[in-house]
N, C-alpha and C positions, 0 to 999 in steps of 0.2 A: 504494500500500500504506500501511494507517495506521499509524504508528509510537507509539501510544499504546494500550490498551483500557483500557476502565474496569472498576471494580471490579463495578459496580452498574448497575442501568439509564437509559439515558437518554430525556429525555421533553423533547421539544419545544411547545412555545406559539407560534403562527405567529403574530402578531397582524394580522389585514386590515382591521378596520375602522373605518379610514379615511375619512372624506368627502370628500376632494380639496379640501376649501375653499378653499386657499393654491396650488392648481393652476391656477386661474380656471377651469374647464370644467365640465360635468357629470358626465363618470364621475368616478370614485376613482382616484386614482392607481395600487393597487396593480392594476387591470386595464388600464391602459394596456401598449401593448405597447413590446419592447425588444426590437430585432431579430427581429421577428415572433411575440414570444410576452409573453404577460403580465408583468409584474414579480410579479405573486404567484409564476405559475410559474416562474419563475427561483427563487426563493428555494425555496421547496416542492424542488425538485430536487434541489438544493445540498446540501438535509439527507439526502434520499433516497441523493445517489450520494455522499456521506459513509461510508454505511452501519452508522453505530452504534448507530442511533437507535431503538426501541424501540415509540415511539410518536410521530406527529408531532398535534398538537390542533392545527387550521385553526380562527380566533376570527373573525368578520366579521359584519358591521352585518345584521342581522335583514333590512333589504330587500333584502340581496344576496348570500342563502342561495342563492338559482336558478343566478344566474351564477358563485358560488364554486363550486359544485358543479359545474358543466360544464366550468369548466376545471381543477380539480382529481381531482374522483374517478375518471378514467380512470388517476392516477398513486397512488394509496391503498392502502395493503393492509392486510390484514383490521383489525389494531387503531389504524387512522388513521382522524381521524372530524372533521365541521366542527362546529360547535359557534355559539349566536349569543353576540355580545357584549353588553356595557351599554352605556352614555351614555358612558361614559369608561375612558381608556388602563386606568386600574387595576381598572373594574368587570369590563370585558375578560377582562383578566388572571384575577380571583377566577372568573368562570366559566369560565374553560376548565381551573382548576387543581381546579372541582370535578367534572370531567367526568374525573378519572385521581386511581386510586391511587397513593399514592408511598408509598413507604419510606424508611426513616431514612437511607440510604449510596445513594437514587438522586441523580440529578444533573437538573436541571431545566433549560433552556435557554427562554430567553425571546428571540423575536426579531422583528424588524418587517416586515413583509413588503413594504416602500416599500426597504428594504437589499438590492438582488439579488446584488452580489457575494459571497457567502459563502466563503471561504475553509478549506477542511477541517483544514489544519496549523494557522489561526487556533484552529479548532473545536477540535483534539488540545493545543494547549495552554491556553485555558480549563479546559476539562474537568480537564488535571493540577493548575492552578491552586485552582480548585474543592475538586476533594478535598481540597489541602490547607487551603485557608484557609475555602473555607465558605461565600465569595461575593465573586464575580468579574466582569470585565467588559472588554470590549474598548474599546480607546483609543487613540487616537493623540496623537504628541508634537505642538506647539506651536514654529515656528519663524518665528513672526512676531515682531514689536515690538506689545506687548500693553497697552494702557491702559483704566483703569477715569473716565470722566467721570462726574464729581459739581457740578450747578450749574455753575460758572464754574472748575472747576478740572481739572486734568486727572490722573491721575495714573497712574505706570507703573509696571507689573508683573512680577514675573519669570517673564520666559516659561521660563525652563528648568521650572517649577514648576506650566504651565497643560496641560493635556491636554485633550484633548474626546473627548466618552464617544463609543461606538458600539454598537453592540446586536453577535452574542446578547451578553444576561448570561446569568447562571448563578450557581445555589443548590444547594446541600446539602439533602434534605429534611429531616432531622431539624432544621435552623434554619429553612427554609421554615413547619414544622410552628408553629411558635414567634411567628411573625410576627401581629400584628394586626390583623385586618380590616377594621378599622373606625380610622383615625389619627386623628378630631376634624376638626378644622378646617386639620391638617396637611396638604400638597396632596405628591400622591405623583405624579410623574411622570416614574416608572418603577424597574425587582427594585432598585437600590441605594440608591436615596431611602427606599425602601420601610425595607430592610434599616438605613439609617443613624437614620429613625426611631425604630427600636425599639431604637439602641445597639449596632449591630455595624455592623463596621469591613470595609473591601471592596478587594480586592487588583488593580490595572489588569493588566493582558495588552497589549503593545502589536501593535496590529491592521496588518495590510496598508494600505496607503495609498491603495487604493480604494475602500475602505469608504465608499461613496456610500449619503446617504439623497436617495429623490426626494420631493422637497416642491412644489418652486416649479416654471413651467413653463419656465425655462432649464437647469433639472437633467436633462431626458429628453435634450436633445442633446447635453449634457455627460454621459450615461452612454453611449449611443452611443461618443460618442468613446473614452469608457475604455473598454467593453469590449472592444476585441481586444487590450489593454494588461494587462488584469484573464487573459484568456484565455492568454496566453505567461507570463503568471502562474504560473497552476494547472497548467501543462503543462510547465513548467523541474523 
């Protein structure tokens, strides 16, 4: 049962495409499978059996509209739709935000579909987050010995003070509405770069501690491993 509702609608940006590059293989990662089912579709689900969600936009590489579509649109309903992306994370992003109306007071969810564990109580508090501050984002704390090297020097940081991001984020539209399409030569990669560009300021959510993105190809059996970890998770 969710312990949140929003005020306003929510609208999802799935992001898939991905080339696998840093995977070594041919496919993309977000089709590789994860306990016998896609990592796109793990995520896609996650939003689905959430249930808040309004509309989910599936964004994926123009060559691989065939196969998002056979493993996604048996799970779609009427106003879910795939949509192709650009060159890059942010071109991505602008087209699949021009494929959905938004409103001043919906709440936009940005997320990566290489992140299968999604977490719905993660989801219910973004979301409250969101409304209030405007733009949000999941993170976890930092509990290593942290150094920044420069040349021949080493130097260390306070980790009580380092977090690393995690996706979804999440925007307010009436500030999405606001945002620049165009940065220069500024490099946006990804809703809170975007958002600190333009001078707004973005509030962390601290995320589940599975919050796995698969990139590299030691990460699939290291999600393996968590998932029956991530599963007594969602079900305590």
């Amino acid at each position: 049962m969710n312990s949140w509702f929003p005020s306003e609608s929510i609208r999802v940006l799935l992001l898939a495409g991905g080339s696998g590059t840093r995977m070594g293989g041919s496919r993309p990662k977000q089709f590789l499978e994860l306990q016998g089912k896609p990592i796109l579709l793990h995520s896609l689900l996650s939003f689905l059996e959430w249930g808040l969600t309004k509309e989910i936009i599936i964004v994926t590489h123009p060559d691989h509209m065939e196969e998002t579509e056979k493993i996604c649109s048996p799970y779609l309903r009427e106003r879910d739709r795939i949509v192709e992306g650009g060159p890059t994370r942010h071109e991505s992003t602008l087209r699949g935000l021009d494929s959905i109306q938004i409103g001043s007071n919906d709440l936009i969810y940005i997320h990566d579909a290489a992140r299968p564990f999604v977490h719905s109580e993660d989801l219910n508090h973004l979301g409250m987050e969101t409304e209030r501050s405007g733009l949000a984002t999941l993170a976890t704390r930092n509990h290593e010995t942290v150094l920044q090297k420069e040349d021949n020097k080493n130097q260390f940081l306070d980790r009580e003070r380092i977090w690393f991001m995690k996706t979804p984020q999440a925007i307010r539209g009436d500030l999405l509405k606001k945002l620049p399409r165009t940065p220069g030569s500024f490099e946006i990669t990804d809703l809170c770069t975007w958002g600190q560009h333009a001078g707004l300021n973005f509030a962390l959510v601290e995320s589940h501690p599975y919050n796995l993105k698969i990139t590299r190809p030691e990460d699939l059996p290291l999600a393996e491993a968590i998932l029956p970890l991530y599963q007594e998770l969602i079900s305590s």
